[in-house]
C-alpha positions in Angstrom: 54.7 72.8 187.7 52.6 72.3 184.2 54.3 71.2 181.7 53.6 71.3 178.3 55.3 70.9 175.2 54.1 72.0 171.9 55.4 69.9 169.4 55.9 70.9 165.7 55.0 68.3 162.9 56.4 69.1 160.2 60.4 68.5 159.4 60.1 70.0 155.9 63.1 72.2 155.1 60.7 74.8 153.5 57.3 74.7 156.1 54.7 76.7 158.2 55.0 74.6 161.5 57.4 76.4 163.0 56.2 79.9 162.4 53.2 78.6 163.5 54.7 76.6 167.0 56.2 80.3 167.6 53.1 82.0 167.6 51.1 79.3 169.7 54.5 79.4 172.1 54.3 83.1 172.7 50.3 83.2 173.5 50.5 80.4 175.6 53.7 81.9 177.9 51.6 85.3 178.2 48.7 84.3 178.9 50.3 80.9 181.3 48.7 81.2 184.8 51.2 80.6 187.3 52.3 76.7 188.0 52.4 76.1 183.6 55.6 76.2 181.6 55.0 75.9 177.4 58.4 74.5 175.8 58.6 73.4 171.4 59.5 70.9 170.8 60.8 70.6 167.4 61.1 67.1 165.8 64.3 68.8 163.3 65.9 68.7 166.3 66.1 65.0 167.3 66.2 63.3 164.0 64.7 60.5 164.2 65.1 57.8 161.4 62.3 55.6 160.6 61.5 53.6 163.3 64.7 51.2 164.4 63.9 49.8 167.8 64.1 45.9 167.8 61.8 45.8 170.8 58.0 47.6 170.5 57.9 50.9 172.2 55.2 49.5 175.1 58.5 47.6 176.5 59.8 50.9 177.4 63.5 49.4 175.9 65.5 51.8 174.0 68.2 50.6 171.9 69.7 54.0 170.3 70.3 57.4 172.2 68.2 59.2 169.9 65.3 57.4 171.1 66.3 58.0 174.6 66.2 61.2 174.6 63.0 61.5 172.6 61.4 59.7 175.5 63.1 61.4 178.0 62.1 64.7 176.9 57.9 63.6 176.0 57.8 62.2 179.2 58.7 65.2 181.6 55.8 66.7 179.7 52.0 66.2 181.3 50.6 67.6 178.0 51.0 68.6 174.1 49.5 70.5 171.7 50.5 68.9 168.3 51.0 71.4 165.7 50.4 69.5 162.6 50.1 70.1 158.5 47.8 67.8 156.5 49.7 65.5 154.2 47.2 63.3 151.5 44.5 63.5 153.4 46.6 62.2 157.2 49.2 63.3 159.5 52.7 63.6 158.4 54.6 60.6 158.4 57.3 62.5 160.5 55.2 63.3 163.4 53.4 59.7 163.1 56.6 58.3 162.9 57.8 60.2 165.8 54.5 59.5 167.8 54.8 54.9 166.9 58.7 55.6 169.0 57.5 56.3 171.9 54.3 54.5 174.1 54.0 54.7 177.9 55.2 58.1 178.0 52.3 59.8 176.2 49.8 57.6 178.7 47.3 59.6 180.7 48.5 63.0 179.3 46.3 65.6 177.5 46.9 66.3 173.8 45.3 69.9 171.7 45.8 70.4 168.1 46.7 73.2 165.8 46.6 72.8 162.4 46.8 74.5 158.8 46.5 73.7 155.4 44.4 73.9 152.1 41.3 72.6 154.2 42.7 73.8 157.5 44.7 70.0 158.1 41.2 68.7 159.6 41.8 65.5 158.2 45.5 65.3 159.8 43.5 65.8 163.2 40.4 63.5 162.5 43.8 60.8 162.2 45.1 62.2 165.2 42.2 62.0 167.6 42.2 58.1 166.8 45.9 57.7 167.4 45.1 59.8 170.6 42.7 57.4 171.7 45.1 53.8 171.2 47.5 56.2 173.4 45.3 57.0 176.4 45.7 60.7 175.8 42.9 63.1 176.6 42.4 64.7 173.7 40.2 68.3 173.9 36.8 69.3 171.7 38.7 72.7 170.9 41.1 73.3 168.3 42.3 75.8 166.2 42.0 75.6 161.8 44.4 77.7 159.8 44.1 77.8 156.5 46.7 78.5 154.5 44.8 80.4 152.0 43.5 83.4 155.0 45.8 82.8 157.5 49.3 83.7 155.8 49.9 86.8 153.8 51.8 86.6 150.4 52.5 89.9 149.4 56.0 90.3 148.1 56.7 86.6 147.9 56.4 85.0 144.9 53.9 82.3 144.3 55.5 80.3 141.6 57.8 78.9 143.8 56.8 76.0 145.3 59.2 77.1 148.3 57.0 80.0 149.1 55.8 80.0 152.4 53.9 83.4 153.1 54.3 85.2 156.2 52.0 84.1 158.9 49.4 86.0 159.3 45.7 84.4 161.5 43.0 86.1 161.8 42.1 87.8 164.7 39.5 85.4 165.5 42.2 82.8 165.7 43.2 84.0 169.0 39.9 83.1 170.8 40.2 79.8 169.5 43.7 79.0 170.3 43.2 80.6 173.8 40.5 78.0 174.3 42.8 75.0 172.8 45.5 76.4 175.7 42.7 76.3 178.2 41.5 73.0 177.8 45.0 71.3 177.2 45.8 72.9 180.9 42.8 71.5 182.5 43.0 68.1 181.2 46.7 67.8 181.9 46.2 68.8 185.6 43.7 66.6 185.8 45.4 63.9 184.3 48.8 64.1 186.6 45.9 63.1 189.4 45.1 60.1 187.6 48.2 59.2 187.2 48.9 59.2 190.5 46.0 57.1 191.4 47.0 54.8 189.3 50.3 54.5 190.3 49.2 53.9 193.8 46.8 51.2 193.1 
């Protein structure tokens, strides 16, 4: 079995992430080929303080529950698609946060990215692809760029309030590219759980 876990950014109490985690959760379990299992994984649901462990995360030592069972649950993964926002011009400090817990246990896995904002949240995933890198993920070419001015529909809401989310709404094209994003997250992660091995056994 494939697992992957799609893992929502954002811990805002007023945000797109989720809505957004739903919709990339539902393609991805319909269009799954047999052997691949999509899970969220929402960071709301572990709060996680700023980082707290006295010993850096490559030690693999965990002090507090909290952390783990954040490590505990990335590792059974063998891939993620970060859903991610675009916070002054990086990745939101939650997710980064979040990401610095936690080291041997997002080696050798694959990594995709979906992300939204004013300017799509390319920026946030320009950052990402570095951090990516320092990890030893396998981070794929293809990704998927909502905007928040196309992609969610604000009819009815009101737009003064700076709580307004809009209903999520991509465009139909969106689906191509977030099929491809899927794609290549699956590849790479099968391919990865052989290198891990081989590693393993050297």
């Amino acid at each position: 079995m494939t697992r992957i876990a799609i893992i929502v950014g954002s811990t805002r109490v007023h945000r797109r992430g989720r809505m957004v985690a739903d919709w990339v959760y539902e393609h991805g379990r319909e269009k799954a080929p047999d052997g691949v299992h999509f899970d969220i994984v929402d960071l709301v649901d572990f709060a996680l303080p700023v980082l707290d462990e006295p010993a850096p995360a490559a030690w693999g030592v965990y002090e507090h529950s909290y952390s783990r069972q954040w490590a505990e649950t990335i590792d059974s993964y063998d891939g993620y698609v970060f859903v991610l926002s675009e916070y002054n011009h990086g990745v939101p400090g939650p997710l980064k946060n979040a990401i610095d817990y936690l080291y041997n246990e997002w080696i050798n896995k694959s990594a995709g990215f979906v992300s939204y904002g004013m300017q799509g949240g390319v920026r946030a995933v320009e950052q990402m692809r570095m951090i990516a890198a320092e990890l030893g993920l396998a981070d794929v070419g293809e990704q998927v760029v909502l905007s928040t001015s196309t992609d969610f529909d604000y009819t009815g809401w009101d737009e003064s309030d700076p709580a307004t989310t809009g209903a999520f709404a991509p465009a139909q094209r969106q689906l191509a590219d977030l099929t491809a994003t899927l794609h290549a997250v699956v590849t790479w992660a099968e391919a990865m759980i052989t290198v891990r091995q081989k590693l393993l056994a050297a």
